[in-house]
C-alpha positions in Angstrom: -36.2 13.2 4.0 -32.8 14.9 3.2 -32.0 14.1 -0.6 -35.2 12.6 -0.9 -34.8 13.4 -4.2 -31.7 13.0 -5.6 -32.3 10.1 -7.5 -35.6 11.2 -9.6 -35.4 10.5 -12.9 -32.6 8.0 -12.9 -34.2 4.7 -12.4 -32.2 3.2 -15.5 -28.8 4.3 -13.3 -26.9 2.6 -10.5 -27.7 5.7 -8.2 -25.3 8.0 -6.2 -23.4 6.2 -3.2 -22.0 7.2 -0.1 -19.3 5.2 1.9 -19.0 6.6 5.1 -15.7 5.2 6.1 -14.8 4.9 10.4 -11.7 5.8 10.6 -8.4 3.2 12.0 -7.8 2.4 15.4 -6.1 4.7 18.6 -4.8 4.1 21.7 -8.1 5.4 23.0 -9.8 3.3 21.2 -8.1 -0.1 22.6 -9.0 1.7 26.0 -12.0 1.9 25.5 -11.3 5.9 25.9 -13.9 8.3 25.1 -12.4 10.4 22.2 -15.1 12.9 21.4 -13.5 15.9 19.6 -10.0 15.0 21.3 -7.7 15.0 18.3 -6.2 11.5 19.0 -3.4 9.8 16.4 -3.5 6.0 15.1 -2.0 3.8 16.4 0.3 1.8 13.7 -2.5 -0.7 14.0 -4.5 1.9 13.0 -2.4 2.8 10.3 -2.2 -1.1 8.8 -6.0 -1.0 8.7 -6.0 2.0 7.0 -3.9 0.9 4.3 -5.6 -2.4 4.1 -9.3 -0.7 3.9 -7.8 1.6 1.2 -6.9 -1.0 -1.2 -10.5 -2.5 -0.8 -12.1 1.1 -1.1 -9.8 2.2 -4.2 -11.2 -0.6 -5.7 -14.3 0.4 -5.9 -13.6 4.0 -8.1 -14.1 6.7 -5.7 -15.1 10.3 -7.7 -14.6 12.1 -3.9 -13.1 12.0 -0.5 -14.3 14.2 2.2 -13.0 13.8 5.9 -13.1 14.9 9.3 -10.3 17.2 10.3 -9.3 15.9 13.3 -5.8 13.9 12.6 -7.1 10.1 12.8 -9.7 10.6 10.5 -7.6 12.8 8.2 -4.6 10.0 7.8 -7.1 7.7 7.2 -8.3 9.3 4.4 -4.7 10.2 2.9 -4.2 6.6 2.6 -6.9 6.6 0.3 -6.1 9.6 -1.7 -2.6 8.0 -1.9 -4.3 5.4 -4.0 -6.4 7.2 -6.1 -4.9 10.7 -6.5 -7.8 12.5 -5.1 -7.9 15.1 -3.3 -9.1 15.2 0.6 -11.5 17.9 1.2 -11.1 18.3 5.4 -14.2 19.7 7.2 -14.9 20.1 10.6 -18.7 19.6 10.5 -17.4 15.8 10.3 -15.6 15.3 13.7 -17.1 13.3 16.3 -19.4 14.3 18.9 -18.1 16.9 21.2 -18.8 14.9 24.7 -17.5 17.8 27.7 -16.1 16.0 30.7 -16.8 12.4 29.4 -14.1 12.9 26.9 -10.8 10.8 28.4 -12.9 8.6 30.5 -13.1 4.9 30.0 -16.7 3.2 29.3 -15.9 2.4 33.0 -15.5 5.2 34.4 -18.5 7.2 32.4 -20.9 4.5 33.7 -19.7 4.9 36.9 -19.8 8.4 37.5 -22.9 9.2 34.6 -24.2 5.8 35.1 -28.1 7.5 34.6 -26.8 9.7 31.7 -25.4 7.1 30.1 -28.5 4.6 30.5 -31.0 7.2 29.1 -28.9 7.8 26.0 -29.1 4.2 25.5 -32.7 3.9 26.3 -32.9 6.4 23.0 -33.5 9.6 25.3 -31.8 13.2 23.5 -29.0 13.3 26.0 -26.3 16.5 26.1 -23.0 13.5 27.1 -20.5 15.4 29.4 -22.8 18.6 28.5 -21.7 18.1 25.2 -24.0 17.6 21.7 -27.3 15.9 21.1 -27.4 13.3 18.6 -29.5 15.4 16.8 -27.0 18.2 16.7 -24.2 16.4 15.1 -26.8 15.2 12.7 -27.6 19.1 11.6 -24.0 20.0 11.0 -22.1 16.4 9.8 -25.2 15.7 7.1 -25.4 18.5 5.2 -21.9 18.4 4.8 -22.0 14.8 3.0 -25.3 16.5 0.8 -23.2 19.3 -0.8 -20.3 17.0 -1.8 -23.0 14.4 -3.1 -24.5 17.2 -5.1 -21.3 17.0 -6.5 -20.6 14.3 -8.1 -21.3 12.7 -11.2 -24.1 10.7 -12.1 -23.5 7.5 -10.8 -21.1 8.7 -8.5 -19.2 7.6 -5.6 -18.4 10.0 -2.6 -16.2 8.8 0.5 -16.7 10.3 3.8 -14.2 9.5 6.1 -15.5 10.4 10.0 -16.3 8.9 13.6 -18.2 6.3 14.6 -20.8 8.2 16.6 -21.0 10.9 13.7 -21.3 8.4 10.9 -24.4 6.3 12.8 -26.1 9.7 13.1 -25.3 10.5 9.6 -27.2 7.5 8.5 -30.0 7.9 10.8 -30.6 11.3 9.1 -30.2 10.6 5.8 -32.3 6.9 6.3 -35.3 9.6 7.4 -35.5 7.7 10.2 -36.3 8.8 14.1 -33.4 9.8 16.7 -34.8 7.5 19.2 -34.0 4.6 16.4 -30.5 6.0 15.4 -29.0 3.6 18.0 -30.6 0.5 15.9 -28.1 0.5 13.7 -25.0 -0.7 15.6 -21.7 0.1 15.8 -18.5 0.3 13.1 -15.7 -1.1 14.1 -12.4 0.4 13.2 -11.6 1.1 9.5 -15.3 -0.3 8.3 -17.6 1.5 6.4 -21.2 1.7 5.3 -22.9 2.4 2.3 -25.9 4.2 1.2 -27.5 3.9 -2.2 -29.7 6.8 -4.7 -33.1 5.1 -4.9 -36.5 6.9 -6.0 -37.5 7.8 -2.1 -34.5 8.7 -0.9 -31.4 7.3 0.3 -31.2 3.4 1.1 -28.6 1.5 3.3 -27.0 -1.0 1.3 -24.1 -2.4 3.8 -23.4 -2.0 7.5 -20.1 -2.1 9.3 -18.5 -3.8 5.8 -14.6 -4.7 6.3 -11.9 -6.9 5.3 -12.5 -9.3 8.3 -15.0 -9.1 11.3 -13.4 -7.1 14.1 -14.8 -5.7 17.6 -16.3 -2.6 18.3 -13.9 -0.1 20.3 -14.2 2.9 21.4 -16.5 6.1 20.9 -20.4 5.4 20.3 -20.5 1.7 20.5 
């Protein structure tokens, strides 16, 4: 398993974490839009929620923020850095999964018009969406991203990655060691939540799911 093992040897220690942070709300999003690698703002919902999540996230000592590049993602993690004084390190091995001609449609109009695409991605089946990526392919490029800037940190440290909700769940799924066929097990996040992974002896462990300030719906990309 990737980083299997990082946390050898420190069994008296907390452990490394990883928040992988969804970033706030778009218009595309309340649309139920399929963003993909469409560099879409936030809304001023969006915005709120960021600043909300950020006073939550702040709290809990950051060492490191890394974030997609694409502009929701990025403001979302500036509202962070505003609180902490850290820097954002912007990478495009973070942005959400490039989709081809399903990115603009509704969840309507994909299941209408890729209906049996769209059922065997959900069935678990490696699927190119629009012609786009495989799960597994965002995997290879957004996961050893997150490794490097764990490697990092200090002992004990914290690392936030601020991404997409299709690239964060197959984040997990990579780092959890567990199949692609399972990645779609772990659910959606809705806007501005987060998940956690901890350091433990065999690997990396999931610690929260979809964490947030209150419980909100799913919208958008990947739910």
């Amino acid at each position: 398993m990737s980083g299997a093992g990082a946390g050898a040897g420190r069994a008296a220690g907390r452990g490394r974490r990883i928040i992988l942070w969804r970033h706030g709300q778009t218009s595309w999003n309340v649309e139920r839009r399929f963003q993909g690698s469409t560099d879409v703002e936030l809304t001023e919902t969006g915005v709120g929620q960021a600043r909300r999540a950020a006073r939550l996230l702040a709290s809990l000592g950051p060492d490191a923020i890394v974030s997609s590049d694409l502009r929701r993602a990025a403001r979302t993690a500036g509202e962070l850095a505003a609180l902490t004084g850290l820097d954002v390190t912007q990478d495009e091995g973070l942005r959400e999964t490039y989709a081809g001609v399903w990115q603009g449609l509704t969840h309507e109009e994909i299941i209408a018009r890729y209906g049996e695409e769209y059922a065997a991605w959900k069935r678990g089946e490696p699927v190119r969406r629009g012609g786009g990526e495989l799960e597994t392919e965002v995997a290879d490029r957004a996961a050893p991203v997150v490794l490097r800037h764990v490697e990092k940190l200090p002992e004990d440290g914290t690392l936030v990655v601020v991404s997409h909700g299709g690239t964060i769940r197959t984040t997990i799924g990579r780092l959890l060691g567990l199949e692609a066929r399972h990645w779609e097990s772990l659910g959606g996040l809705s806007n501005c939540c987060w998940s956690v992974l901890g350091e433990g002896l065999r690997g990396w462990r999931l610690l929260e799911h979809n964490a947030g300030t209150l419980p909100e719906p799913v919208l958008g990309d990947d739910d």
